[in-house]
C-alpha positions as CSV (number, residue, x, y, z in Angstrom):
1,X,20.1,-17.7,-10.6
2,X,16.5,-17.5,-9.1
3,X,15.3,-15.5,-5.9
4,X,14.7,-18.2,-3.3
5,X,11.1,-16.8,-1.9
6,X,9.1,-17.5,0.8
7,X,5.6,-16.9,1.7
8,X,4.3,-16.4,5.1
9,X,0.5,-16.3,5.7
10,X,-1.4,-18.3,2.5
11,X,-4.5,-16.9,2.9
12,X,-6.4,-15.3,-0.1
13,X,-4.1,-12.7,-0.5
14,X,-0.7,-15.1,-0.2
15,X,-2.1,-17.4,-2.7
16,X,-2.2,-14.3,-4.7
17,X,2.0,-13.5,-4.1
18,X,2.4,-17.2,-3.9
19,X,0.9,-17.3,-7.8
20,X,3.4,-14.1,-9.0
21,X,6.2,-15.9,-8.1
22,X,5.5,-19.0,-9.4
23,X,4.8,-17.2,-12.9
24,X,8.1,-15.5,-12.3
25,X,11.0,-17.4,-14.2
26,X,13.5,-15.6,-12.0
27,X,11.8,-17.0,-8.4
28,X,11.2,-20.0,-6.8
29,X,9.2,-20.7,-3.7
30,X,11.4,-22.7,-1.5
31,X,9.1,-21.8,1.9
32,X,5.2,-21.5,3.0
33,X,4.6,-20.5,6.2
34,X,1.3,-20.9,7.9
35,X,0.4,-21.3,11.7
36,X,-2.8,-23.5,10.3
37,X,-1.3,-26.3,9.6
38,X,-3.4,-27.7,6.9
39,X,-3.4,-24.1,4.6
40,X,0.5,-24.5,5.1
41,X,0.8,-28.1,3.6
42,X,-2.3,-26.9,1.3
43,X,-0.1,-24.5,-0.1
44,X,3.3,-26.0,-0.5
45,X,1.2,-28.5,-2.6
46,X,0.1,-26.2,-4.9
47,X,3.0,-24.0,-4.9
48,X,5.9,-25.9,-4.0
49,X,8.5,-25.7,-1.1
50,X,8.7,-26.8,2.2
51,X,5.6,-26.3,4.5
52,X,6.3,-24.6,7.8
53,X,4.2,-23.5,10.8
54,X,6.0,-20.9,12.2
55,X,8.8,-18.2,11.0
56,X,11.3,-19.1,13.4
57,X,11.2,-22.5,12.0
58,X,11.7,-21.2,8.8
59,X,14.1,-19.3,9.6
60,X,16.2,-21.5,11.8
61,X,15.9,-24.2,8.6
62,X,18.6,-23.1,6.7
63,X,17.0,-22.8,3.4
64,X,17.9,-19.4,1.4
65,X,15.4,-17.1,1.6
66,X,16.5,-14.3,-0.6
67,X,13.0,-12.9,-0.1
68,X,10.1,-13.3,2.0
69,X,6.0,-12.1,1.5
70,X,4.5,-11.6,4.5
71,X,1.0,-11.7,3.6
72,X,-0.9,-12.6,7.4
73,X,-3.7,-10.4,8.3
74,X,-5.1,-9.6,11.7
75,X,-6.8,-6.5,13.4
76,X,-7.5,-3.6,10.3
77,X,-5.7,-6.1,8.2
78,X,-2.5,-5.1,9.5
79,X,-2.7,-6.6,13.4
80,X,-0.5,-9.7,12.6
81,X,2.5,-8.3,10.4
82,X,4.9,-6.8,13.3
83,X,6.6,-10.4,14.7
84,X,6.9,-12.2,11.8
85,X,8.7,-9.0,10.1
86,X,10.4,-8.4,12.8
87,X,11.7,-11.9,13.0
88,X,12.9,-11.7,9.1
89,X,14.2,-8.1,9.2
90,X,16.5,-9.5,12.3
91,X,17.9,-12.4,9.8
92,X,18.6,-9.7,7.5
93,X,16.0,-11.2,4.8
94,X,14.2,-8.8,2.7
95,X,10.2,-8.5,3.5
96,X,7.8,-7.4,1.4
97,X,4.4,-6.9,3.5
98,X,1.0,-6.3,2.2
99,X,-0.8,-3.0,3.6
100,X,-1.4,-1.5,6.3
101,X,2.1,-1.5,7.4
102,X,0.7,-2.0,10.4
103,X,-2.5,-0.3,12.3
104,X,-0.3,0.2,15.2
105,X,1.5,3.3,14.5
106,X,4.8,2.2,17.1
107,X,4.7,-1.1,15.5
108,X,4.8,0.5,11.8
109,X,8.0,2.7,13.3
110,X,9.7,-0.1,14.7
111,X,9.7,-2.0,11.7
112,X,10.9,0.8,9.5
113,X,13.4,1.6,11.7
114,X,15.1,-1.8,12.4
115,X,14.9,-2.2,8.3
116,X,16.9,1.2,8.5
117,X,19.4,0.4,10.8
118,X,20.3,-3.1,9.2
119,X,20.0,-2.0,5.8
120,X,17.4,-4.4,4.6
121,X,15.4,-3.4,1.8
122,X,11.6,-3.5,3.3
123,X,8.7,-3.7,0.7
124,X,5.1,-2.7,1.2
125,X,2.2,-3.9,-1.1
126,X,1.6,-0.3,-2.3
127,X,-0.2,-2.1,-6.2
128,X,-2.0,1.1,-7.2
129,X,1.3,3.1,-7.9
130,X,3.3,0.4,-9.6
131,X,0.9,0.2,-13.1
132,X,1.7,1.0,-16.3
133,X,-0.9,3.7,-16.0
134,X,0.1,5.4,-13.0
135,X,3.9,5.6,-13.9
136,X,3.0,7.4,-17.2
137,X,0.8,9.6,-15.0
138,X,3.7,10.4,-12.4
139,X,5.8,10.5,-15.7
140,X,3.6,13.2,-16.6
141,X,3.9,15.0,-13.1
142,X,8.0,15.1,-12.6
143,X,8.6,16.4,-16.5
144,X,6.6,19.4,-15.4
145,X,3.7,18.2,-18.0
146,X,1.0,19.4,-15.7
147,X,3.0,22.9,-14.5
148,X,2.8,23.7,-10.8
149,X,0.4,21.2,-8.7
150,X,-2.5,22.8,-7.6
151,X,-4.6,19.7,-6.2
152,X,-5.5,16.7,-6.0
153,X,-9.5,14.6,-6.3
154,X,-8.9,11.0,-5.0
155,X,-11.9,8.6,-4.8
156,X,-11.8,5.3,-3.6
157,X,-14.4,3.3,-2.0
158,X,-15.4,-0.4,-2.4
159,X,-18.6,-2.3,-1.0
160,X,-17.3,-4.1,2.9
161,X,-19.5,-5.1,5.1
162,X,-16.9,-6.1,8.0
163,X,-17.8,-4.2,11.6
164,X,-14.4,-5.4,12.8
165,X,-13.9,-2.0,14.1
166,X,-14.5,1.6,14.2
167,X,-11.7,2.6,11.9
168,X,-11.6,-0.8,10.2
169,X,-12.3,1.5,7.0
170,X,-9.5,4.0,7.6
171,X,-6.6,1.8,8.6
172,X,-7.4,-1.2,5.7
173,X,-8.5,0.6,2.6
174,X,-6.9,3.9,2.7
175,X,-3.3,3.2,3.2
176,X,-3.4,2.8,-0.3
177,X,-5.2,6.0,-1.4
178,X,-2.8,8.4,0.6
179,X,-0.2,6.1,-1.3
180,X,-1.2,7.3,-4.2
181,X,-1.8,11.0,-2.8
182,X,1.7,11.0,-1.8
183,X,3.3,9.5,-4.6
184,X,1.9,12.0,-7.7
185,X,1.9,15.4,-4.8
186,X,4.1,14.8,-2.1
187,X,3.4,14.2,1.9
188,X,0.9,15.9,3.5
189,X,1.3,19.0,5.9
190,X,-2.2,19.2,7.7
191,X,-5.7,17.1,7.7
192,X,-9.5,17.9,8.2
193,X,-11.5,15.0,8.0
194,X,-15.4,14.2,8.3
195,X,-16.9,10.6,8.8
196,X,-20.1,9.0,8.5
197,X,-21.6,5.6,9.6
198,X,-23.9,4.1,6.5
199,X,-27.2,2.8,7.0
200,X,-27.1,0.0,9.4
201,X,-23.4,0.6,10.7
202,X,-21.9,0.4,13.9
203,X,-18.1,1.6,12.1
204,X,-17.2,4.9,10.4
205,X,-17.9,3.2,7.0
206,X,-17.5,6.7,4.5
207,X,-15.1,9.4,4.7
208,X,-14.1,12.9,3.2
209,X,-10.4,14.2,4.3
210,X,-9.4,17.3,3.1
211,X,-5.7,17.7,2.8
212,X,-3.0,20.5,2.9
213,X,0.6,19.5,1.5
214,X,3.8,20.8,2.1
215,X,4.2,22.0,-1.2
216,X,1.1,24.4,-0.5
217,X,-1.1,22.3,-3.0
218,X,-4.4,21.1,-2.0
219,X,-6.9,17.5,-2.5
220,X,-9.4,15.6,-0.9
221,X,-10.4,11.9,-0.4
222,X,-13.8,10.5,-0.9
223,X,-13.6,6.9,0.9
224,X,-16.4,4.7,1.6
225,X,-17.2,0.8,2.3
226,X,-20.6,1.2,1.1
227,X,-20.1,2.1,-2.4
228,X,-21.3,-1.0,-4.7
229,X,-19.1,-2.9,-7.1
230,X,-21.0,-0.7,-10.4
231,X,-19.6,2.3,-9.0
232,X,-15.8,1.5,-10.0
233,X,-13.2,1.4,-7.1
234,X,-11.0,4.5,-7.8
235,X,-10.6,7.7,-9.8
236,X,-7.7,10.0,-9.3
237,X,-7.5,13.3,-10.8
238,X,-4.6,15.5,-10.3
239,X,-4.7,19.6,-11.4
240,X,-1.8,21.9,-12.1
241,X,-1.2,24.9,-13.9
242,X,-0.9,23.6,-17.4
243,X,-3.1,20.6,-17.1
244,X,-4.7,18.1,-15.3
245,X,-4.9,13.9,-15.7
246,X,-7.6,12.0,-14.6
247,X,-6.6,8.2,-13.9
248,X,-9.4,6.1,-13.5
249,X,-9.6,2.3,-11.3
250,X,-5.4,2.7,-10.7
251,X,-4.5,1.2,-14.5
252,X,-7.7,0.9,-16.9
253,X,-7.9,4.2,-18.7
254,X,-5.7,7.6,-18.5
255,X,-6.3,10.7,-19.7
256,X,-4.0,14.3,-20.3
257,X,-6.3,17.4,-20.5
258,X,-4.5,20.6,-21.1
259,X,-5.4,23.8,-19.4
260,X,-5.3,25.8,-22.6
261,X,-6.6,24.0,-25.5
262,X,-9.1,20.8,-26.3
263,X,-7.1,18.0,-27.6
264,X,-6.9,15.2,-25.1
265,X,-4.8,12.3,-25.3
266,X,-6.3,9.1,-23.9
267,X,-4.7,6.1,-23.0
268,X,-6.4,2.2,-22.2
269,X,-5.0,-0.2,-20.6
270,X,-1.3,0.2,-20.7
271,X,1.1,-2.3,-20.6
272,X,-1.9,-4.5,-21.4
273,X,-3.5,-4.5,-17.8
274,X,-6.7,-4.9,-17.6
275,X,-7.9,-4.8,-14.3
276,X,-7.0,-4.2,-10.6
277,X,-6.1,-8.1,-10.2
278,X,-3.1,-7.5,-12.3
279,X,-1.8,-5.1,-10.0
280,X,-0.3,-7.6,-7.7
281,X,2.1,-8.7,-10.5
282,X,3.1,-5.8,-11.6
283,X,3.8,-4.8,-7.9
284,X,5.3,-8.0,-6.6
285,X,7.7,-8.4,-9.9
286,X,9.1,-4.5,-9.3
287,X,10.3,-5.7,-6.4
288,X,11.9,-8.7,-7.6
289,X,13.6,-6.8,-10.4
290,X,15.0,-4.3,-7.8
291,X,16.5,-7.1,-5.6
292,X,18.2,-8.4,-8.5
293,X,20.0,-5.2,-9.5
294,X,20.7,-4.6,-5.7
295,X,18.9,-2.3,-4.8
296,X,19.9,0.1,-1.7
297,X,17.5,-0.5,1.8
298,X,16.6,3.4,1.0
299,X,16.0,3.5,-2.5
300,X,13.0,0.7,-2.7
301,X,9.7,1.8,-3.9
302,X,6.3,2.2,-2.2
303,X,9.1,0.9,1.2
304,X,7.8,0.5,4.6
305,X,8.6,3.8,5.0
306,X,6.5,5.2,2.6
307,X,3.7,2.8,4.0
308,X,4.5,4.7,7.3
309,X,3.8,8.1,6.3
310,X,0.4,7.0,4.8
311,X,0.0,5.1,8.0
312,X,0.3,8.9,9.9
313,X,-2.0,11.1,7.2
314,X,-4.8,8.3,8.5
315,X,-4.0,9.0,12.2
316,X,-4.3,12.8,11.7
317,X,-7.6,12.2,10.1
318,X,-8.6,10.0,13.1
319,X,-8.0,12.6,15.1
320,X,-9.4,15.5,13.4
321,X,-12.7,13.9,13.2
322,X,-12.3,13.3,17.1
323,X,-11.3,16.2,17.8
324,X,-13.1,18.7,15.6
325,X,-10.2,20.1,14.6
326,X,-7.5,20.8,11.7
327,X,-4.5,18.3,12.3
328,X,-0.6,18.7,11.1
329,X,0.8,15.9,10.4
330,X,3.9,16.3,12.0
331,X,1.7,16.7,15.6
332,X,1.0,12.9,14.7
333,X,4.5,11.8,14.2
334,X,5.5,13.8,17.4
335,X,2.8,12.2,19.2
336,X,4.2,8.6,18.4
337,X,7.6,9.1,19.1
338,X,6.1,10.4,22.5
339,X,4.5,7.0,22.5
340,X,1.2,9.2,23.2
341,X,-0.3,7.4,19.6
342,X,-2.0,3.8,19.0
């Protein structure tokens, strides 16, 4: 029997969930949810279902909803996702969001919690770990292939010209490169981080973090919104004791280096992806396939909680660049529970 799925928010980026599940045999879009009325109907046209105009309508409907996208946007990309997941986590539907969590740290917390407490599985649009690629690459990693992490390169930068605000760059784009961070070397202990406006700017458009993890290991970030589309969006290279990977725009090409020794082995394209745009399917369907096999609320990957600990790495960095100083982590999640961070 097929996932009954709905879709709230068919912008760009719903169209894009909207399309995955259509392909899916195993869901079908009973619901699109838009507050502009025309990209609602627009889209239950294209995609089928019923066209609604607000989640509480939806809701209140009583069509099965076995699953629900919320793709809407906002502040940072991430201003407009607390109500309507709120709403769906309360109906005990499970929710899978597209990044940031949330650029509200409380809001990201509240979310994760209440998914906690009614034990409904919460999704975050993580893609970048859920390729073919990357998964051989943390396959790699947990065999003990590489030997004892020592650090971690991560570059990822595309061109944006949106001034929407000063940490615009930050709280969009790089919830998804401390994703990745986290999910080959663990979760971060303390942050230094340096910013820079680009030519023209009025936002903190380029970044370096450096980064300490709990496991003593160490890696940096290279971000930027001015970087143009030749320059390729991401490179990851991670470096332990007996050898390091380098895993290049999230699924096109990964390659093993040993420490001792000079034969490489190279892999393109795995699982037949060929670029980023696939990433959303591969992401989207992982989901769908743990909902059928019933998954537990606490054993989804790239969850809202993992989105939340990306969510505080960006927060420390914030603050180390306004404060001048080294940042733990932890002083960030103390902070929010104090209510003392945005």
């Amino acid at each position: 029997m097929a996932l009954k799925v709905g879709i709230v928010g068919v912008g760009n980026i719903g169209s894009i969930h909207a399309s995955v599940y259509k392909e899916n045999p195993i869901t079908e879009i009973v619901a699109v949810c838009d507050i502009i009325k025309e990209k609602a109907d627009a889209a239950a046209e294209k995609f089928g279902g019923t066209a609604f105009y607000s989640v509480e309508d939806m809701i209140n409907s009583g069509i099965q909803l076995d699953l629900v996208s919320v793709a809407t946007k906002g502040e940072e990309n991430g201003g407009e996702h607390f109500k309507p997941t709120m709403q769906l986590l309360e109906a005990g539907i499970p929710v899978l969001g597209e990044k940031p969590i949330s650029n509200d740290i409380e809001e990201g917390k509240q979310m994760v919690e209440l998914a906690n407490k009614l034990k409904v599985p919460y999704a975050i649009n993580l893609n970048h770990r859920f390729t073919p690629a990357a998964e051989r690459a943390k396959d790699w990693v947990t065999s003990g292939r590489l030997g004892e992490l020592h650090m971690i390169n991560m570059r990822m930068w595309i061109n944006n010209p949106v001034e929407s605000s000063p940490w615009f760059h930050l709280r969009a784009l790089h919830p998804h490169s401390f994703d990745v961070i986290r999910y080959f070397c663990g979760d971060v202990k303390r942050v230094a981080a340096f910013m820079m406006k680009g030519e023209n700017r009025k936002i903190w458009s380029n970044t370096q973090v450096l980064l300490e993890f709990e496991s003593g290991a160490i890696g940096n970030l290279v971000g930027s919104y001015d970087a143009g589309p030749s320059y390729g969006l991401e490179l990851c290279e991670v470096v332990g004791s007996k050898g390091r990977f380098v895993l290049e725009d999230a699924c096109e090409q990964l390659t093993y280096y040993p420490r001792q020794g000079i034969e490489t082995e190279t892999h393109s394209h795995l699982g037949g992806m060929r670029s980023f745009q696939e990433t959303f399917k591969s992401r989207i369907n992982s989901f769908v396939d743990q909902l059928v096999a019933g998954v537990s609320y606490d054993e989804v990957n790239g969850s809202g909680d993992d989105a939340l600990k990306a969510q505080f790495i960006i927060e420390a960095a914030i603050k180390s660049w306004e404060t001048g100083t080294i940042v733990d982590v932890k002083e960030i999640k103390e902070l929010s529970n104090a209510g003392g961070v945005r």
